[in-house]
C-alpha positions in Angstrom: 52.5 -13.5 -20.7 49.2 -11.5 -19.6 46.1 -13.2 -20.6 44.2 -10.7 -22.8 41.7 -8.7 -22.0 38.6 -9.4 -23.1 34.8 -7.1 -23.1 31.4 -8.9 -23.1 30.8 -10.6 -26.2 34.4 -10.9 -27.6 36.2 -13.7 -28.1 40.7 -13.8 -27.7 42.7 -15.3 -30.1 42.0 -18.9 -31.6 44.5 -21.7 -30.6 45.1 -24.6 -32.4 46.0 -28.5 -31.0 47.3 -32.0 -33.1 45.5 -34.5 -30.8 46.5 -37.2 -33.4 46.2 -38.9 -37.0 43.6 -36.2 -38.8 42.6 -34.8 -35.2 42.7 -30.8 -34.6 41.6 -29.0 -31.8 40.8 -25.4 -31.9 39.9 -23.0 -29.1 39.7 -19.8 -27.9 37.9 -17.9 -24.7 35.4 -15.6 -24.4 33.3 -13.3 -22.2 29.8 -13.9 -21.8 27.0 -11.5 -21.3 27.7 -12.0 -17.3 31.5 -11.2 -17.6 32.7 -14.4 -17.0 35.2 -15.9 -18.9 34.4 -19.3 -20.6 36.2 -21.5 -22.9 35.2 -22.5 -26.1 36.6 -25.7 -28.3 36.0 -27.5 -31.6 37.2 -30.2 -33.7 37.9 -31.2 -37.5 40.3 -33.7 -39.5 42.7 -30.7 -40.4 43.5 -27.5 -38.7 41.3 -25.5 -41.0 38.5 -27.6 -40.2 38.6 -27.1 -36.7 39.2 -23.3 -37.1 36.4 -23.2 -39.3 33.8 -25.3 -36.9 35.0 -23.2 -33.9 34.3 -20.1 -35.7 30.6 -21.3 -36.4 30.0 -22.4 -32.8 31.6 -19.1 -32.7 28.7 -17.2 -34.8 25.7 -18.6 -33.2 26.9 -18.2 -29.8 27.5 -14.4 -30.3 24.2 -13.7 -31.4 22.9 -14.7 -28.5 25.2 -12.5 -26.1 24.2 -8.6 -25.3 27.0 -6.5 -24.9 26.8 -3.2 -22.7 26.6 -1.3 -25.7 23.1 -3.2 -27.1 21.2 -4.0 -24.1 18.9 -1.6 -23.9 17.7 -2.3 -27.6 17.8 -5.8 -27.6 16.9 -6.9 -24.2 13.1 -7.5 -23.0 12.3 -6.0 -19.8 11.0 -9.7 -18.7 14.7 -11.3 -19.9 16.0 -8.2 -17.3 13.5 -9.3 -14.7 14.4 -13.1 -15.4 18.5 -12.6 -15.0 17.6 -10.6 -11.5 15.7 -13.6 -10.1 18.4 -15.7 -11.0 21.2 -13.5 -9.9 18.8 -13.8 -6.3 18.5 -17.8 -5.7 22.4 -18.2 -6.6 23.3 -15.0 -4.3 25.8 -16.5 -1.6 25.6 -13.3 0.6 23.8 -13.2 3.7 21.2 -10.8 3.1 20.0 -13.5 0.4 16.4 -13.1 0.2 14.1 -16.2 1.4 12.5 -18.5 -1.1 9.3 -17.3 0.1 10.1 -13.7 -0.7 11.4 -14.0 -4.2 8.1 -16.0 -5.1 6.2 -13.2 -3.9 8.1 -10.7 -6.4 7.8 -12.9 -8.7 3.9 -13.0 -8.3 3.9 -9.3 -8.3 6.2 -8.9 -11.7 3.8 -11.6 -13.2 0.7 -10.5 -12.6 1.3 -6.5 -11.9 3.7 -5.0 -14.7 4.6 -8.1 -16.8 1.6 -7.2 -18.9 2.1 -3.9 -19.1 5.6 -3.6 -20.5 7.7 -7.5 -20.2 7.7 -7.6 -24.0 9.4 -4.2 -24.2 12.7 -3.5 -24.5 14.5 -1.5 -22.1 14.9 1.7 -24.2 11.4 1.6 -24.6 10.4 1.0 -21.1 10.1 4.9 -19.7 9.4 5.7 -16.0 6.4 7.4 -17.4 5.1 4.0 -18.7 5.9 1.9 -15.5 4.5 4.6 -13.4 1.0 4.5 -15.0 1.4 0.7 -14.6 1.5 1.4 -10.7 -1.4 3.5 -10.3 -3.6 1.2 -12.5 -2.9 -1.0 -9.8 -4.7 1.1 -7.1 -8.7 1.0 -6.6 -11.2 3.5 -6.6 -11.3 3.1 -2.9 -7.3 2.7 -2.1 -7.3 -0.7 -2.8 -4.0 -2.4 -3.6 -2.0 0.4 -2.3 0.5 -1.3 -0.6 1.0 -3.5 -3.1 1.8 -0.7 -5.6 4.4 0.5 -3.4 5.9 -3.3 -3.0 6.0 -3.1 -7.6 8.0 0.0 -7.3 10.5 -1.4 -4.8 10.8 -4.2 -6.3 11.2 -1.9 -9.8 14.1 0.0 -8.1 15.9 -3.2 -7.5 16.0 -4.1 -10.9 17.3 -1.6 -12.4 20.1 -1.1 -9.6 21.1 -5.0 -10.8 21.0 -4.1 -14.7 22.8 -0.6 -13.8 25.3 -2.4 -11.9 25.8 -5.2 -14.7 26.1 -2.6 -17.8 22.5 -3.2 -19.2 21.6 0.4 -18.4 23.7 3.7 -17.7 21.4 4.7 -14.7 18.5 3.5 -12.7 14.9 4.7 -14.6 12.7 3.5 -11.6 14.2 6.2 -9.3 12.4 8.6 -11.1 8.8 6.6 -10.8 6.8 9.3 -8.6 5.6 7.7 -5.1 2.9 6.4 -5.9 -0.2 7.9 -3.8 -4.0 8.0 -3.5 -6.1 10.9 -2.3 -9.3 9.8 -0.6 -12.3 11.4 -1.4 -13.8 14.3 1.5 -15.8 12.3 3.7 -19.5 13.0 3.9 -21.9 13.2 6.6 -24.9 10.7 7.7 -27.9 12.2 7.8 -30.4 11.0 10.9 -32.3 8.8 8.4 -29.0 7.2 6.9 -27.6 6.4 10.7 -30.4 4.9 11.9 -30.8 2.5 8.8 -26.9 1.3 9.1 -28.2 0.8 13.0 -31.0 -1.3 12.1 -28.8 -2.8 9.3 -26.2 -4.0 12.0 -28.9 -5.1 14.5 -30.4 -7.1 12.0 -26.7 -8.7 11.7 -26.3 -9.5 14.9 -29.5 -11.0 15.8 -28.5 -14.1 12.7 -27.2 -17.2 15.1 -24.9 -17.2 12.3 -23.1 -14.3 12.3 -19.4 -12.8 13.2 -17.8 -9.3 14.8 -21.4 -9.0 17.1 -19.5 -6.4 18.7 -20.2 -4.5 15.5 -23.1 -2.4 16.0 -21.5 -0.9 19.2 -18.1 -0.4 17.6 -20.2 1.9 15.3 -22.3 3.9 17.7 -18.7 4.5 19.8 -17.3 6.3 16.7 -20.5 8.1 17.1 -20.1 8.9 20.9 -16.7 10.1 20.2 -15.9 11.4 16.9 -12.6 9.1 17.0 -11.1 7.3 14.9 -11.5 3.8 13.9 -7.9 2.7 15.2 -8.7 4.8 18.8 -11.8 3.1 18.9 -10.6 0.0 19.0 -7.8 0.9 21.2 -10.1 2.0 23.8 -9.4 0.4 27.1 -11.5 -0.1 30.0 -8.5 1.5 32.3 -9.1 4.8 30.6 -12.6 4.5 30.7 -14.2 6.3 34.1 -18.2 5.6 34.4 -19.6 7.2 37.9 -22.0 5.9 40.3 -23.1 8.9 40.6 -25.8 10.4 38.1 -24.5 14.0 38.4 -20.9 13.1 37.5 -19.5 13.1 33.8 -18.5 9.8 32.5 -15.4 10.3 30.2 -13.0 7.8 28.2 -9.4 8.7 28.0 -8.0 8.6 24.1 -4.2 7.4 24.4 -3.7 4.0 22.3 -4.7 3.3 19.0 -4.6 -0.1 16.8 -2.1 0.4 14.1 -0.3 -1.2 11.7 3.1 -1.1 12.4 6.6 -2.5 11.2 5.1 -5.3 9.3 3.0 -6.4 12.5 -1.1 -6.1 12.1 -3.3 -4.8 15.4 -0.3 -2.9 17.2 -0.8 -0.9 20.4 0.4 2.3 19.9 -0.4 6.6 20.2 -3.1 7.8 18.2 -2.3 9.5 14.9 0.0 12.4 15.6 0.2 11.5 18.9 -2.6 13.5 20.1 -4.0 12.2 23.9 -7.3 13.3 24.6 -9.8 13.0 26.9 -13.5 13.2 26.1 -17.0 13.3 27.8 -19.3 10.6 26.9 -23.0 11.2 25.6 -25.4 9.0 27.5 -25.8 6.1 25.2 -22.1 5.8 24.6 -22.0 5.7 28.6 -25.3 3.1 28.5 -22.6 0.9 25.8 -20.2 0.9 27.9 -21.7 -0.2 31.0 -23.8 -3.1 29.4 -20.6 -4.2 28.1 -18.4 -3.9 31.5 -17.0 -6.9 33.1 -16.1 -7.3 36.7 -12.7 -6.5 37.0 -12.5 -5.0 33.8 -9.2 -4.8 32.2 -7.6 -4.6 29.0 -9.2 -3.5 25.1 -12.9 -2.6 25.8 -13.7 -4.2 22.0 -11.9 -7.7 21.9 -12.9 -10.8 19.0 -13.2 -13.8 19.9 -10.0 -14.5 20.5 -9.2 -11.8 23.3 -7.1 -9.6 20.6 -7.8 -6.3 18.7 -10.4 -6.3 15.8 -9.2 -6.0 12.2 -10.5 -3.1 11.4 -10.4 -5.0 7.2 -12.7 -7.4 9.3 -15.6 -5.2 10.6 -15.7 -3.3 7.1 -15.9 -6.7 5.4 -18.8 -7.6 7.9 -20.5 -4.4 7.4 -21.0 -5.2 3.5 -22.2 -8.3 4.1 -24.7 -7.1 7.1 -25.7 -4.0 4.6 -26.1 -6.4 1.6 -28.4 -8.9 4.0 -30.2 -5.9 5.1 -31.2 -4.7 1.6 -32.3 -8.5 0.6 -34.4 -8.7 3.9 -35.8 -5.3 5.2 -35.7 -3.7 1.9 -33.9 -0.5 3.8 -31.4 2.2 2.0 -28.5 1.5 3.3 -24.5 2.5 1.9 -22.3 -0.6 0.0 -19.7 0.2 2.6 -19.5 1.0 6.1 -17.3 4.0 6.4 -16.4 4.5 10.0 -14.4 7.5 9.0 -17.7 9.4 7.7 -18.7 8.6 11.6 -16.7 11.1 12.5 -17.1 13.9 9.7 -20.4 13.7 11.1 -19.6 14.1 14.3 -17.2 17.4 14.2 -19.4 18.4 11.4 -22.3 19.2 14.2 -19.6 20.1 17.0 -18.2 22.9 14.4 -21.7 24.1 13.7 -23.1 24.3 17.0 -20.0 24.8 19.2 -17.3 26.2 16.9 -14.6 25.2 15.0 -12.2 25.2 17.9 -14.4 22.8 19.4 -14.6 20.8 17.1 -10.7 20.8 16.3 -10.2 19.7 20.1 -12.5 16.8 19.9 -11.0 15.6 16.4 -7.9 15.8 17.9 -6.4 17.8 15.4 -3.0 19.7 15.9 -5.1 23.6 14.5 -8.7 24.3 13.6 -7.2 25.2 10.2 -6.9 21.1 9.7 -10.2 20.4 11.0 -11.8 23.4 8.4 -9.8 22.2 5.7 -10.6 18.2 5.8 -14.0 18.0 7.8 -16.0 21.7 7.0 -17.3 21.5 3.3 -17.6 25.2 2.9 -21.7 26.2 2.4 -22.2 28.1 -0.9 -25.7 28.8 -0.2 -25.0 30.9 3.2 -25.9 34.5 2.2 -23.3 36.4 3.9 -25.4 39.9 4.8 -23.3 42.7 5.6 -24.7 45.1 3.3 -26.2 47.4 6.3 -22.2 48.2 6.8 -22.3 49.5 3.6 -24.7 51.9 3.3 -22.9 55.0 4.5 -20.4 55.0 0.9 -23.6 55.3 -0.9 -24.8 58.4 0.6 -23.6 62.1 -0.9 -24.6 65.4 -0.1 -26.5 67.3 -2.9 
């Protein structure tokens, strides 16, 4: 005979045992709110007694099962989130995630989006309200970016397991916008505020005390150049050229960049967009440069103490607390941050206005001057544009 078929949260017919003397047994199977199949026994002096204690184990054991049909309006997003954990320690498959790894979701869930919505249920938990849970995450500054993107992965893979386990008809995070962050325009440095983050960092690096020395030249190179931070520090002394002769140009050749890339910090790869450039140095990028060439100069031209790649997160961490020593002992205006990005609005800013805007696309890097006009130019309302004199002749009639 077929064993009968049985949904989540019923229960097959009840069966009935003499064991002995005033000794019943009564059972029956059942499916669980996983979909297994589990037995389920009680006793009693007489055959009604039994079928009347089974059918009370029974009782209390349903209430606590969700069926397909009731999930979504009984179940808590953080019993969801619980099952799924579970579901990945006892995962026999080889793409089992490490311990480490699910204890670093499970931080995230915890302290990310549990508070938001893990006491609602999962009707009420809308991709509108778990995206606005992902971009409280991120700062004013871009902060916590990455982490927000790590939430809504790890959002997608929950609902895939409840979607594939009948909690849910269809997976809600998919429709969670990426989550993004548009940076402010950067501004320009005037003369005053460049030379005060220069006596800033000198002040830095003069302390016995103090780390990332190679800071104050880092920042006059993205000065020199324009580049970016990543290029900067990706500089290398066999693409630098500095003559012996006075009449010659120096230059520094722009083809490797410090990225981060697949998963791995200070990588050596092409510059953003791939762009190679080379680029004529100004004479105190060319006096750098020279003070800090070895004999037989090889590899990264900006090395810690280590021989590797700076962090670029490590120089901007320095920079506050050179800026905020500065304040405490000069007294000077200086910024909270050190924006190295703002070195080089300020650098094509002058290049546009004094050489053009194709200029000042080819030392950017940039792939048109439309990029360069649209990220780097702020437009300046207070230019009177004066063609007027062209006008004159529609005003003049014959009488």
């Amino acid at each position: 005979m077929a064993r009968q078929k049985l949904r989540i949260g019923e229960r097959g017919k009840i069966g009935h045992r003499e064991e002995g003397p005033r000794k019943w047994v009564a059972r029956c199977q059942y499916h669980d709110s996983w979909g297994r199949r589990r037995n389920l026994t009680a006793r009693g002096a007489t055959k009604g007694a039994a079928t009347s204690a089974l059918k009370t184990k029974w009782h209390n054991i349903s209430q606590k099962i969700i069926t397909r049909e009731e999930a979504s309006e009984v179940m808590t997003f953080d019993q969801l989130v619980a099952r799924f954990f579970e579901s990945l320690r006892t995962r026999k498959t080889p793409k089992r995630p490490l311990p480490q790894s699910i204890q670093a979701m499970e931080y995230r869930y915890t302290t990310y989006l549990a508070p938001h919505f893990g006491e609602l249920t999962l009707d009420q938990c809308t991709a509108g309200i778990m995206s606005d849970a992902l971009q409280s995450m991120i700062g004013p500054n871009g902060s916590m970016m990455s982490s927000a993107k790590e939430c809504r992965r790890l959002l997608v893979n929950v609902y895939d397991y409840a979607s594939q386990h009948g909690f849910v008809q269809h997976n809600v995070a998919r429709s969670i916008p990426i989550v993004g962050y548009v940076a402010p325009k950067p501004k320009s440095w005037n003369d005053e505020e460049i030379q005060n983050i220069r006596t800033a960092l000198k002040h830095w690096i003069q302390m016995p005390s103090s780390i990332n020395k190679a800071i104050l030249d880092i920042y006059d190179m993205t000065l020199a150049t324009g580049c970016r931070i990543s290029e900067v520090l990706g500089m290398t002394w066999e693409n630098v050229y500095l003559p012996e002769h006075p009449d010659e140009q120096a230059w520094v050749f722009i083809g490797d960049a410090v990225l981060y890339r697949d998963n791995k910090a200070n990588a050596i790869g092409l510059p953003k967009g791939g762009k190679l450039k080379k680029l004529t140095l100004p004479s105190f990028g060319v006096d750098i440069l020279r003070r800090l060439k070895p004999d037989n100069a090889t590899g990264l031209v900006f090395t810690n103490r280590s021989g590797n790649a700076h962090y670029a997160s490590c120089l901007y961490e320095t920079a506050e607390r050179a800026f905020a020593r500065a304040k405490k002992d000069l007294g000077i205006d200086v910024p909270e941050k050190l924006q190295f990005h703002t070195s080089r609005k300020t650098v094509l800013t002058l290049i546009a206005r004094t050489r053009g805007i194709e200029a000042a696309s080819e030392q950017g890097g940039h792939a048109t001057p439309d990029v360069t006009r649209r990220h780097y130019l702020a437009e300046d309302e207070s230019r009177v544009i004066d063609h007027a004199a062209a006008l004159e002749k529609f005003g003049k009639t014959e009488e």
